[in-house]
C-alpha positions in Angstrom: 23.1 -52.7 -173.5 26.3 -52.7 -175.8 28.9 -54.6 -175.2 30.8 -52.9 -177.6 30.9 -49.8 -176.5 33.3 -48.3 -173.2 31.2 -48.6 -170.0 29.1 -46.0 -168.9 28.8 -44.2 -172.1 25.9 -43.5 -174.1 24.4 -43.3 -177.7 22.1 -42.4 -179.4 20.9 -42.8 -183.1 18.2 -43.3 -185.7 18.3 -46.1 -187.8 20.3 -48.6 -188.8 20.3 -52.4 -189.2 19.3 -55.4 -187.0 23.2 -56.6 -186.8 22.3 -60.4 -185.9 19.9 -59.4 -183.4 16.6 -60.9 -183.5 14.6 -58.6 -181.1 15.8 -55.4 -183.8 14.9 -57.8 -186.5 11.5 -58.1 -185.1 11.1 -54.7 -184.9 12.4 -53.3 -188.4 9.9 -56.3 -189.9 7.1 -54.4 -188.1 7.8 -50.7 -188.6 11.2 -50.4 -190.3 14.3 -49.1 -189.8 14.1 -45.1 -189.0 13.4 -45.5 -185.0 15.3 -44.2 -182.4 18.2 -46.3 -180.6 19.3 -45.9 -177.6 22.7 -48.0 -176.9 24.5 -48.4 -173.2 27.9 -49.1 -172.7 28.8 -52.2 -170.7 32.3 -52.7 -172.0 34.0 -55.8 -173.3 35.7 -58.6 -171.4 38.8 -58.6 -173.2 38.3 -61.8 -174.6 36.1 -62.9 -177.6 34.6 -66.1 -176.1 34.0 -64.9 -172.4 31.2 -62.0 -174.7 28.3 -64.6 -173.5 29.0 -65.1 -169.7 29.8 -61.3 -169.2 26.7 -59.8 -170.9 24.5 -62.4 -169.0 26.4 -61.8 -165.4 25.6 -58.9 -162.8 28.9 -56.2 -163.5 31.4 -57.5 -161.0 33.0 -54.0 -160.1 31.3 -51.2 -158.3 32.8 -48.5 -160.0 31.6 -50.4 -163.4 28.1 -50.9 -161.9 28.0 -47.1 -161.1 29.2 -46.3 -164.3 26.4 -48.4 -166.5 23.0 -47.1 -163.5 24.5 -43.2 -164.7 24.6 -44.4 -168.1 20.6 -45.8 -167.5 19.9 -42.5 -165.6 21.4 -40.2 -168.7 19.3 -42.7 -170.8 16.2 -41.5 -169.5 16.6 -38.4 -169.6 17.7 -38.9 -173.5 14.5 -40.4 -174.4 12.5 -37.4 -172.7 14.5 -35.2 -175.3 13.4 -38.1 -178.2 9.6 -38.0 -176.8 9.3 -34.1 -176.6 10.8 -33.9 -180.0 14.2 -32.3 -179.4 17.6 -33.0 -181.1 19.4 -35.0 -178.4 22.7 -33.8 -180.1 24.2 -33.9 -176.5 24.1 -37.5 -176.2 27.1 -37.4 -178.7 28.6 -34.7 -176.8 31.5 -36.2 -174.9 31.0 -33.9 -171.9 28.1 -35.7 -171.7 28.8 -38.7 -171.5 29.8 -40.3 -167.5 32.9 -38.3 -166.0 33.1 -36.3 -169.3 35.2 -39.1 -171.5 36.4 -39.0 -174.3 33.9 -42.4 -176.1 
């Protein structure tokens, strides 16, 4: 999950850094950095220091909850695309992406 980006939306890339995060450290120290990443939009709460409590609490909104288990469910079918070998260029595609946003 990635707080970062708009809820619901979904992307996808290879490579890259661990960006403070020890789990992607872990990973890159045992087989580098070209792997496939898969990051899902949960939004941000507005407000720098509240970043903890709202990544570690159930989404408070319905529509948001909808929004991120679409999100999981496009995921899925994402790393079928990654397993069978197949450019996922559509994960970048904003029509793609929940209620064809603009992300």
């Amino acid at each position: 999950m990635n707080w970062i980006l708009p809820v619901g939306s979904v992307r996808l890339k290879q490579g890259g850094g661990h960006g403070g995060h020890n789990g992607l450290r872990d990973t890159i120290a045992h087989i580098g950095e070209t792997f496939w990443r898969l990051r899902l939009g949960i939004g941000h709460p507005g407000n720098k220091t509240e970043v903890i409590d709202y990544v570690l609490t159930r989404a408070a909104r319905r529509a948001e909850e909808d929004l991120i288990l679409e999100a999981v469910s496009t995921a899925g079918g994402i790393a079928c695309l990654c397993c069978s070998n197949k450019a996922p260029k559509r994960a970048h595609d904003p029509a793609a992406q929940p209620g064809g946003e603009k992300t």
